[in-house]
Structures are given as C-alpha cells and as structure tokens.
KEGULO-304278 format. One record per atom (N, C-alpha, C): atom name; x, y, z. Coordinates in nm, 2 decimals. Layout:
// residues N
{atom CA; u X; v Y; w Z}
...
END
This chain:
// residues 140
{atom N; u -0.37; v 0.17; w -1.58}
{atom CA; u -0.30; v 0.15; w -1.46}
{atom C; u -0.38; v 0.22; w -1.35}
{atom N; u -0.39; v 0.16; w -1.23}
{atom CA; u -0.48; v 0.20; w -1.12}
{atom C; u -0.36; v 0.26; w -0.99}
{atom N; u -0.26; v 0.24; w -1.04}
{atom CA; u -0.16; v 0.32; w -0.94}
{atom C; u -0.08; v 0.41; w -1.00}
{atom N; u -0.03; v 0.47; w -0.94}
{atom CA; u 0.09; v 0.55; w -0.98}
{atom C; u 0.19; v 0.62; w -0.93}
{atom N; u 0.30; v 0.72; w -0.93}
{atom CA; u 0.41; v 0.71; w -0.86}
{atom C; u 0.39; v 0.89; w -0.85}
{atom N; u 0.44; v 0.98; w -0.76}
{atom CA; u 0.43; v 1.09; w -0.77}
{atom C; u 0.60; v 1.16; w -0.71}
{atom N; u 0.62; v 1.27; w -0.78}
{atom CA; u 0.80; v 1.34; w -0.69}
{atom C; u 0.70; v 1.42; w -0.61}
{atom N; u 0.84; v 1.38; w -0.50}
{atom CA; u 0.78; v 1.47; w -0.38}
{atom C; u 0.92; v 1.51; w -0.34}
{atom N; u 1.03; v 1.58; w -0.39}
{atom CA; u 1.16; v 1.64; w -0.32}
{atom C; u 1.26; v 1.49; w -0.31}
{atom N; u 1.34; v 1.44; w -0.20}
{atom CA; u 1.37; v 1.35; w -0.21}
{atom C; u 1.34; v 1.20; w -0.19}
{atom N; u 1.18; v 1.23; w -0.17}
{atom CA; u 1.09; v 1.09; w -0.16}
{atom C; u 1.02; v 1.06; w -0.26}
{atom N; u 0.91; v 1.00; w -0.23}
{atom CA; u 0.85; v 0.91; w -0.38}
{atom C; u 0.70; v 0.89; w -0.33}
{atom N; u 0.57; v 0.96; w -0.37}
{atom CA; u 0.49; v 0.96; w -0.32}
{atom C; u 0.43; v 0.83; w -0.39}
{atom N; u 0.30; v 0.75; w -0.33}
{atom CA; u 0.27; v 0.63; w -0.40}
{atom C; u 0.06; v 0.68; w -0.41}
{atom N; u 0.04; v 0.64; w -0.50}
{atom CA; u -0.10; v 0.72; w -0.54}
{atom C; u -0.18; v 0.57; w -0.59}
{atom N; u -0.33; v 0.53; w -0.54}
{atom CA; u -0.40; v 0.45; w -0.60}
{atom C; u -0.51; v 0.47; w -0.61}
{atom N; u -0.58; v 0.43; w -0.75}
{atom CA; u -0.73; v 0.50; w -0.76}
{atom C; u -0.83; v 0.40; w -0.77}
{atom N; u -0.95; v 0.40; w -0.78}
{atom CA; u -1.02; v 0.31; w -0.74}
{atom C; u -1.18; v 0.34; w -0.73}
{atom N; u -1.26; v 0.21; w -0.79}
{atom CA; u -1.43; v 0.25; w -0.82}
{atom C; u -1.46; v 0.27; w -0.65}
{atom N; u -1.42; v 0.20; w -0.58}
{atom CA; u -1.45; v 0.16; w -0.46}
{atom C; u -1.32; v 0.23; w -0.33}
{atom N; u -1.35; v 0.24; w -0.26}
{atom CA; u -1.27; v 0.29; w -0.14}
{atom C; u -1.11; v 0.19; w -0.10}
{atom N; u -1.17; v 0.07; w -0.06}
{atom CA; u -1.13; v -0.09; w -0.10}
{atom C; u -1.01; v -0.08; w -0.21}
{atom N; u -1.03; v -0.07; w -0.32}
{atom CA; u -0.95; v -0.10; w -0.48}
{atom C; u -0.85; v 0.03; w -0.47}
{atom N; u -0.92; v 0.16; w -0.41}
{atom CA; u -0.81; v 0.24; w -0.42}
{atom C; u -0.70; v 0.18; w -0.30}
{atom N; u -0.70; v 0.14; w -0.19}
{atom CA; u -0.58; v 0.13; w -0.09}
{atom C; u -0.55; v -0.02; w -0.15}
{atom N; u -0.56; v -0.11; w -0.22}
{atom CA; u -0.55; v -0.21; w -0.28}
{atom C; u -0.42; v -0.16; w -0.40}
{atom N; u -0.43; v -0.06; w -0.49}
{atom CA; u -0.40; v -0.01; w -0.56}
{atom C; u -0.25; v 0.09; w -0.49}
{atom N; u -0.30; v 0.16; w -0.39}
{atom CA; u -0.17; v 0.26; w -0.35}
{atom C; u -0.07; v 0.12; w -0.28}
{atom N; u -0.12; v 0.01; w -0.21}
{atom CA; u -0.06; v -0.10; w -0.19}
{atom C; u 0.05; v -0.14; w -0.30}
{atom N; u -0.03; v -0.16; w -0.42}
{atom CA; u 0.07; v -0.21; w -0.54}
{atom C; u 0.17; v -0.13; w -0.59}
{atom N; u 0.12; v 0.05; w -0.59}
{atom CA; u 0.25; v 0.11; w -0.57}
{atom C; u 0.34; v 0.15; w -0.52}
{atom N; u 0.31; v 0.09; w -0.37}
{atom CA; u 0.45; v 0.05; w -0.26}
{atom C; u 0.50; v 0.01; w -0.33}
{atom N; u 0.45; v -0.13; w -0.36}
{atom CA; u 0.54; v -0.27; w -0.38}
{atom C; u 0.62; v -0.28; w -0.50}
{atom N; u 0.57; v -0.18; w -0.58}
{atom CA; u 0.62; v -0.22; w -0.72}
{atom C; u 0.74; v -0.09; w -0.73}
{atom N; u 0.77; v -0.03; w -0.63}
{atom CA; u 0.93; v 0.04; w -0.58}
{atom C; u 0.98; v -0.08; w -0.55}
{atom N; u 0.98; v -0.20; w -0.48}
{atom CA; u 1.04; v -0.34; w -0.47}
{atom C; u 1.06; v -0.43; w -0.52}
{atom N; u 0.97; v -0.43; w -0.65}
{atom CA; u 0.97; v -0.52; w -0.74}
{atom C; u 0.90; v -0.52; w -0.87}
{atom N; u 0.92; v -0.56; w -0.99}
{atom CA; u 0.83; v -0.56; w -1.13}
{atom C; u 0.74; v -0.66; w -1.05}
{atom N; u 0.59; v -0.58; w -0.99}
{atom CA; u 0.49; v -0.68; w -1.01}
{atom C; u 0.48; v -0.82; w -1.05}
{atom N; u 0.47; v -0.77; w -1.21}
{atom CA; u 0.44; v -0.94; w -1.21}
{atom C; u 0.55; v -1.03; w -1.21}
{atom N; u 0.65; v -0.97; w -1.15}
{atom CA; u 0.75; v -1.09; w -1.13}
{atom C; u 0.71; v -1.13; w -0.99}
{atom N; u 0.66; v -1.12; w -0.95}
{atom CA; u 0.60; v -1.12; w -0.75}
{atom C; u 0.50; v -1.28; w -0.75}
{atom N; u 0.55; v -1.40; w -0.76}
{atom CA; u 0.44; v -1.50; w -0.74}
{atom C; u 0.38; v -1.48; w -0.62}
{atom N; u 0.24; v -1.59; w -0.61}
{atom CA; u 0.17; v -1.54; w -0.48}
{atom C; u 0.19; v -1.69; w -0.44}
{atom N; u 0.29; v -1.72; w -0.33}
{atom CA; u 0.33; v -1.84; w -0.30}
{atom C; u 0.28; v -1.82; w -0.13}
{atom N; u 0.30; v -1.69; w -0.11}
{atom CA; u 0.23; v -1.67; w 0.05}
{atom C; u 0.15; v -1.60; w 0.04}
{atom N; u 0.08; v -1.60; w 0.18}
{atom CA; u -0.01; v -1.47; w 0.20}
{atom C; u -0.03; v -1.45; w 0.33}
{atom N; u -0.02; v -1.31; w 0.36}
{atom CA; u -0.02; v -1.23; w 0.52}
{atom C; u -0.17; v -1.20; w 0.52}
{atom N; u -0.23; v -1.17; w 0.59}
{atom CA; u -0.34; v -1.15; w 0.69}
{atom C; u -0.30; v -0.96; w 0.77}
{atom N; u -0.37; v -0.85; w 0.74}
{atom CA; u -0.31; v -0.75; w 0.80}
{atom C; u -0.45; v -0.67; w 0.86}
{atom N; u -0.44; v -0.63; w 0.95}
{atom CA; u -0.52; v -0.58; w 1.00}
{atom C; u -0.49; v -0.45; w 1.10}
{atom N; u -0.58; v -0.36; w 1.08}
{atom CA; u -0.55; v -0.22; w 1.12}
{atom C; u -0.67; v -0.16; w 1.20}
{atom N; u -0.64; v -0.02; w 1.26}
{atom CA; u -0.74; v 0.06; w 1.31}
{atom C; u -0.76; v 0.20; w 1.27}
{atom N; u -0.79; v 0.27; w 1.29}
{atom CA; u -0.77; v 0.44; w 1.29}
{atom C; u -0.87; v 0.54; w 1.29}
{atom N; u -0.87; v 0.63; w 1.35}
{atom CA; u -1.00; v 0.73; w 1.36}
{atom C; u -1.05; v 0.78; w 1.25}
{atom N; u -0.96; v 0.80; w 1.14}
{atom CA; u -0.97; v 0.82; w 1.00}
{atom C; u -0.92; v 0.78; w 0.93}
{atom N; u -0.97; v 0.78; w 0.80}
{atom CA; u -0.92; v 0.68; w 0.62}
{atom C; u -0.79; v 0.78; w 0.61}
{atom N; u -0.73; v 0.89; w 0.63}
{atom CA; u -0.60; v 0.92; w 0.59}
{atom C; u -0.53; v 0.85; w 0.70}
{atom N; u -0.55; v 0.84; w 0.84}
{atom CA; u -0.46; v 0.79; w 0.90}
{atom C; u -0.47; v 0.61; w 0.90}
{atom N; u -0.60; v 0.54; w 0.83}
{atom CA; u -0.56; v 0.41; w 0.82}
{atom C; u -0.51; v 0.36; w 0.71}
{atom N; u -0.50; v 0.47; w 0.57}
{atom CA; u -0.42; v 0.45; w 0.50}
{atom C; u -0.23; v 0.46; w 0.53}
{atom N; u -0.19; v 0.53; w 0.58}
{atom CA; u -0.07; v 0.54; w 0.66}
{atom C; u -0.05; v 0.38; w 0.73}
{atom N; u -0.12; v 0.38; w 0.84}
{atom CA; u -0.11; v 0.22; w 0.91}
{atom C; u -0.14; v 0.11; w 0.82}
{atom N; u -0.19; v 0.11; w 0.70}
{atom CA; u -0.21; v 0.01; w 0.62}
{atom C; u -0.08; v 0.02; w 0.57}
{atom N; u -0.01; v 0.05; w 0.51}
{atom CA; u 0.11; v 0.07; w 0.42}
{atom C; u 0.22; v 0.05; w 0.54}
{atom N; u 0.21; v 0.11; w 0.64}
{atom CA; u 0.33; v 0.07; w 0.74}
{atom C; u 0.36; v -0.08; w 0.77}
{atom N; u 0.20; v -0.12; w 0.79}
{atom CA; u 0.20; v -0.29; w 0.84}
{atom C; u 0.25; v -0.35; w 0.73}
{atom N; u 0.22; v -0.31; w 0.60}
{atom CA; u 0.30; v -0.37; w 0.47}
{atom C; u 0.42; v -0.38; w 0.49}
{atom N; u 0.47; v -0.24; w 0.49}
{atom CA; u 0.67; v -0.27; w 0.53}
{atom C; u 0.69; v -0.33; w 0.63}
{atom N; u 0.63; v -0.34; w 0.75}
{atom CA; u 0.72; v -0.39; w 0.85}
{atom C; u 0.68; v -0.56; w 0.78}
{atom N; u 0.63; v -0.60; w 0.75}
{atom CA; u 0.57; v -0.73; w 0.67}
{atom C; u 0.72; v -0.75; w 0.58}
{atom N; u 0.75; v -0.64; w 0.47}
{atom CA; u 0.90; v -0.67; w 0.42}
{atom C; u 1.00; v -0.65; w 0.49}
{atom N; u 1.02; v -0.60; w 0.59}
{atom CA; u 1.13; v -0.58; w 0.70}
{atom C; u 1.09; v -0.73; w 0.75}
{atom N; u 1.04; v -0.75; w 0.82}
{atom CA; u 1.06; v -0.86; w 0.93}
{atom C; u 1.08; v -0.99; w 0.83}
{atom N; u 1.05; v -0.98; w 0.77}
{atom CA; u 0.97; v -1.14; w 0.71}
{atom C; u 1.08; v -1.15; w 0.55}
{atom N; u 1.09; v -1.02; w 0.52}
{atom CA; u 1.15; v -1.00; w 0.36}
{atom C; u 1.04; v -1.10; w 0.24}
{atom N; u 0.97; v -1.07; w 0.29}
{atom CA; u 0.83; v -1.08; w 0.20}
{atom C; u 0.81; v -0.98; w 0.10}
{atom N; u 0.76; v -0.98; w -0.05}
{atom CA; u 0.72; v -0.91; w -0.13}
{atom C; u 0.62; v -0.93; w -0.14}
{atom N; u 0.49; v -0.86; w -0.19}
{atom CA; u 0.34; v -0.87; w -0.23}
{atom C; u 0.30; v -0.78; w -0.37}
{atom N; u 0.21; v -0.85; w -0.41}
{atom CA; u 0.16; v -0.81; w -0.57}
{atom C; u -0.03; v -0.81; w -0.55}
{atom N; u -0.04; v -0.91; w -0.47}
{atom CA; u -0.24; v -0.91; w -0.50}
{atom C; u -0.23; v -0.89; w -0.38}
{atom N; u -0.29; v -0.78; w -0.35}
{atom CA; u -0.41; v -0.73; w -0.22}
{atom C; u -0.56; v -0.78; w -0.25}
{atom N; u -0.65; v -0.79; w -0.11}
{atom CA; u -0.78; v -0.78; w -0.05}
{atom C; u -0.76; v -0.75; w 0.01}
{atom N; u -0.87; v -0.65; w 0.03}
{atom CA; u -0.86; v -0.52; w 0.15}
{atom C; u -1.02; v -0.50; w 0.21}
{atom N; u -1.08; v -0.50; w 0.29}
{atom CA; u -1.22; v -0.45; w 0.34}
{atom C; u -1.18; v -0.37; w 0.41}
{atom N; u -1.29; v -0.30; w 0.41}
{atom CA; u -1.25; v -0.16; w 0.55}
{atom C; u -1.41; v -0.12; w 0.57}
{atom N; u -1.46; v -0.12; w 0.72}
{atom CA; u -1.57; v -0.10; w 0.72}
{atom C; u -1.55; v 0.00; w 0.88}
{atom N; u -1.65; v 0.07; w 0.93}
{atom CA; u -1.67; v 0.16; w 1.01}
{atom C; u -1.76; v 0.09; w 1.14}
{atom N; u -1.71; v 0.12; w 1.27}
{atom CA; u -1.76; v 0.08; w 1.36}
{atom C; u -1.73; v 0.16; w 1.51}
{atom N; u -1.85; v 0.20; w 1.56}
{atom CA; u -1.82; v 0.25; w 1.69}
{atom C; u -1.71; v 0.40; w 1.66}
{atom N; u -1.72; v 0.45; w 1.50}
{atom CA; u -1.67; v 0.57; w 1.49}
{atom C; u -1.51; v 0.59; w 1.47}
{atom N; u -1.46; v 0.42; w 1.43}
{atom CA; u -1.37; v 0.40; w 1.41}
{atom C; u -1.34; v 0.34; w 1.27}
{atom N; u -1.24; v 0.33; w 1.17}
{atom CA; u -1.24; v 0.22; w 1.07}
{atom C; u -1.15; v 0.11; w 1.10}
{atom N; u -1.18; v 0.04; w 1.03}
{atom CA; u -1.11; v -0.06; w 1.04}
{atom C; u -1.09; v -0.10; w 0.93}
{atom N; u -0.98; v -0.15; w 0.92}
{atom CA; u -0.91; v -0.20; w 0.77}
{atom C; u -0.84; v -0.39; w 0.78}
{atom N; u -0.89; v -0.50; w 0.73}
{atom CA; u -0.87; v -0.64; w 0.69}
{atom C; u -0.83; v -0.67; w 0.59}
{atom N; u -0.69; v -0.70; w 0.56}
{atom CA; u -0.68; v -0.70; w 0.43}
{atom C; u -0.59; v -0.86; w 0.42}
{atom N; u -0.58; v -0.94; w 0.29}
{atom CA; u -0.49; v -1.02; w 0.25}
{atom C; u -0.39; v -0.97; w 0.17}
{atom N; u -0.27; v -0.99; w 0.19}
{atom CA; u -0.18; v -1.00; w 0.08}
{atom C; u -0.11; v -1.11; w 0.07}
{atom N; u -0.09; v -1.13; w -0.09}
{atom CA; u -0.02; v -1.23; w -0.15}
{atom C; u 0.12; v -1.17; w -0.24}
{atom N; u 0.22; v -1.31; w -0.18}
{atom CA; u 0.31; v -1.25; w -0.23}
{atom C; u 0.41; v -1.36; w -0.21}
{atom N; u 0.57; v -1.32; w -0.22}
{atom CA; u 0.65; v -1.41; w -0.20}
{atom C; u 0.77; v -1.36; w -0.11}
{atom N; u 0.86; v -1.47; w -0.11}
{atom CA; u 1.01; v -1.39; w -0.02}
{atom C; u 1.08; v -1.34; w -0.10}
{atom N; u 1.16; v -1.24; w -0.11}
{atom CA; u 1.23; v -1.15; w -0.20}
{atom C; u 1.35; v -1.22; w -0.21}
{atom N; u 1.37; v -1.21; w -0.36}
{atom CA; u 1.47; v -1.27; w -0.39}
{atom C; u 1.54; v -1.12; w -0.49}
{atom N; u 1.68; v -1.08; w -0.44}
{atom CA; u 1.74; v -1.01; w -0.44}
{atom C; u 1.74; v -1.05; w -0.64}
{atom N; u 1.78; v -1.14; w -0.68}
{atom CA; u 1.83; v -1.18; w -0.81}
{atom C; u 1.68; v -1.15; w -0.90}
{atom N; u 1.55; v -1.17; w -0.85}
{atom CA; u 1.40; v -1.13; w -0.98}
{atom C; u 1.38; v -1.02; w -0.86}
{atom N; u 1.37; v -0.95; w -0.79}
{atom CA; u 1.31; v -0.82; w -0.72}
{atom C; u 1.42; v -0.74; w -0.72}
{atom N; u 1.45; v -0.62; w -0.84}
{atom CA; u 1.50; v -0.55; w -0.83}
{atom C; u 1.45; v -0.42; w -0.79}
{atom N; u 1.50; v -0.36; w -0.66}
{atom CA; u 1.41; v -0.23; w -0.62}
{atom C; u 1.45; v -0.15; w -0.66}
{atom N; u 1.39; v 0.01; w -0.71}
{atom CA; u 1.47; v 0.08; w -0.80}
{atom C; u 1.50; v 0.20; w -0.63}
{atom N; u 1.37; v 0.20; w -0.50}
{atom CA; u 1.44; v 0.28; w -0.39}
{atom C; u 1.39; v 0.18; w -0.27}
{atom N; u 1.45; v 0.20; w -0.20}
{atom CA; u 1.39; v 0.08; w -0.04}
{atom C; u 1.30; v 0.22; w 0.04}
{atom N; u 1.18; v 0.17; w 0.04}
{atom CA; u 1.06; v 0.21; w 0.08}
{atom C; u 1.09; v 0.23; w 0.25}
{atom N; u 1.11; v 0.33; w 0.34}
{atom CA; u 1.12; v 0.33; w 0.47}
{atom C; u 0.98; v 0.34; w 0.56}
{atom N; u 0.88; v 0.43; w 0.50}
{atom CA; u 0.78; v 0.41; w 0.59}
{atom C; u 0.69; v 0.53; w 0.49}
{atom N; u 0.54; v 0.49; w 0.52}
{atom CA; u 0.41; v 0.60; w 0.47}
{atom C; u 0.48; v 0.71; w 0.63}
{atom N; u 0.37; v 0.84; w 0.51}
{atom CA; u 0.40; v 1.01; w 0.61}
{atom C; u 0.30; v 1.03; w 0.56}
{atom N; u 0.26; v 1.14; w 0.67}
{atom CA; u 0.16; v 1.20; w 0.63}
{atom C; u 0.18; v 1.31; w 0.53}
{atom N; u 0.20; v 1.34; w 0.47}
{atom CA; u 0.27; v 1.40; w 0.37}
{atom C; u 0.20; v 1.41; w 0.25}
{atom N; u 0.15; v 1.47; w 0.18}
{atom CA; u 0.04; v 1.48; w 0.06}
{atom C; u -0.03; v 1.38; w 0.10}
{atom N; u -0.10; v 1.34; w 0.22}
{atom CA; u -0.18; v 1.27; w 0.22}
{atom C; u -0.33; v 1.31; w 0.17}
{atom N; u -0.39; v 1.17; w 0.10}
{atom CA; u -0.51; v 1.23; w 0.07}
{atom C; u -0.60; v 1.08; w 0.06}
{atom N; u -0.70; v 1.06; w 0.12}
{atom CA; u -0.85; v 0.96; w 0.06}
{atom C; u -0.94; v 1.02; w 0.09}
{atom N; u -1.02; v 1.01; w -0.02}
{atom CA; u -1.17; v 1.09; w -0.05}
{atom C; u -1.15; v 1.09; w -0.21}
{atom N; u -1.26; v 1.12; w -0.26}
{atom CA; u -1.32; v 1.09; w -0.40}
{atom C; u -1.30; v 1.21; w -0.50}
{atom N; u -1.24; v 1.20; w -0.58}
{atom CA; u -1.20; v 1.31; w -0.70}
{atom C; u -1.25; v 1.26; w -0.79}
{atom N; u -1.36; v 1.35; w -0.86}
{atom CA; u -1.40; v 1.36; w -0.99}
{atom C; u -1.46; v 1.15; w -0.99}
{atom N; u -1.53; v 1.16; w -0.91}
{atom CA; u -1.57; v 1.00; w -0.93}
{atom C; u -1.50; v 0.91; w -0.89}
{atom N; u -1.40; v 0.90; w -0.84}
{atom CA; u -1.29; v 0.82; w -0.77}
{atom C; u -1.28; v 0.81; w -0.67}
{atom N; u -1.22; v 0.69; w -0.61}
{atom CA; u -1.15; v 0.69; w -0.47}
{atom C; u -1.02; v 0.74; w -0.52}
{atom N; u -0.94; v 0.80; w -0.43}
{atom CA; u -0.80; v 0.84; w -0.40}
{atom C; u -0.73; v 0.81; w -0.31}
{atom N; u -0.59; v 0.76; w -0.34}
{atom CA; u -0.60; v 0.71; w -0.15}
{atom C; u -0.38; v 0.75; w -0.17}
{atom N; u -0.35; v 0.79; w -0.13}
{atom CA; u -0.20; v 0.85; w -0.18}
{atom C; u -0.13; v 0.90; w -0.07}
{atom N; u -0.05; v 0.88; w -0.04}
{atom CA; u 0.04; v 0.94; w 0.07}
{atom C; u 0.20; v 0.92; w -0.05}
{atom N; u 0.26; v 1.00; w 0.06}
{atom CA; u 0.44; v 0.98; w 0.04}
{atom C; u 0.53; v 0.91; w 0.10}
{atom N; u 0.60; v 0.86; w 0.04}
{atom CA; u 0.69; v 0.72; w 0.11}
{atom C; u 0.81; v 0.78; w 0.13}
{atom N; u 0.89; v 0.77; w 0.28}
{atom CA; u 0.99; v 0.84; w 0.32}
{atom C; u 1.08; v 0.66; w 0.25}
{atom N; u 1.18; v 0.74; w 0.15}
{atom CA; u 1.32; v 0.66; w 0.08}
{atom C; u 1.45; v 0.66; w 0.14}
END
C-alpha cells in the first residue's frame, strides 16, 4: 500500500508515498478518498480536471486535497484513480491533475469520518529514505 492513515488527536492525518513526487500526491489523494469510500468500490464513470498553484510543494499539497473536497462538496463526487503532473515555473509550482471517480452513493460509499479540509498540520513533501512523502492532516 502506497498510502496510509496517521492519529493526529481528534483528526486523521492522510500520508502518500511515492517513486516520484507525482505518485506520492496521487497516493495522499487516495487516502483522502478512501476515509469516503472502500476504493475499489469507487467506479471511474467521471472525471474532474484540477488544477492548482503555490509557492511551495507543502502548500500545493494542501490546495491539491482542498480542490478534491470542494469537488465532493459541490458535485458529491467520489474519486479512486488520480493523474497528477506538477512542474515548476517562474518560481512557482503548479499542479494538473485528473481524477476519476463517481457520484457518491450513500448505500456502496460508506465513510467511516467526512473529511472537512487539508491543514497545515504535520505537513510534510520531500523525500525520506528514497521516497517521496507528501502527508498533511485532515480536519474531521
């Protein structure tokens, strides 16, 4: 498993790891999602288009995960497959990503907490021991 779930007091931190920079925020993505749903119950019948900015990889990790929820807030969309690029420009990054996914159906997406928003909060991307890391805390 390339994600994972971390205690943080009364929130839920979400952690993804990764050969590439890419696969880890791809990865902390699926451990959003999978506080909303058993993965592979998640068909990929849609797909959102998301796109971000930020002066740094900890704060466009944050805006990447936010644009995810408000994607389940507005829309009540779930997602299971991410693509994500993120490249550097004029000193800025930028993050392009696809997600696939479906409309949440209350009866196969059983969430075990409703995800309210990324914090900066044990935030961390940069590379451990050979890895990308890309992990923040999810206010529940």
């Amino acid at each position: 498993m390339a994600w994972e779930h971390f205690e943080h007091a009364a929130d839920v931190g979400v952690r993804g790891r990764g050969d590439t920079l890419a696969h880890a925020f791809e990865e902390a993505a699926r451990a959003l999602f999978s506080l909303l749903s058993d993965l592979t119950a998640i068909r990929p019948s849609v797909e959102e288009r998301v796109a971000c900015e930020a002066e740094n990889l900890d704060e466009l990790l944050v805006a990447f995960l936010n644009e995810l929820l408000f994607l389940f807030d507005a829309r009540r969309e779930v997602f299971g497959r991410f693509d994500v690029r993120i490249e550097k420009t004029s000193g800025r990054f930028r993050l392009e990503a696809t997600a696939q996914g479906e409309p949440f159906d209350p009866s196969r997406h059983e969430f075990t907490v409703l995800p309210k928003g990324a914090t900066f909060t044990a935030l961390e991307v940069g590379k451990r021991d050979g890895e990308w890391i890309a992990q923040c805390v999810v206010d529940v």
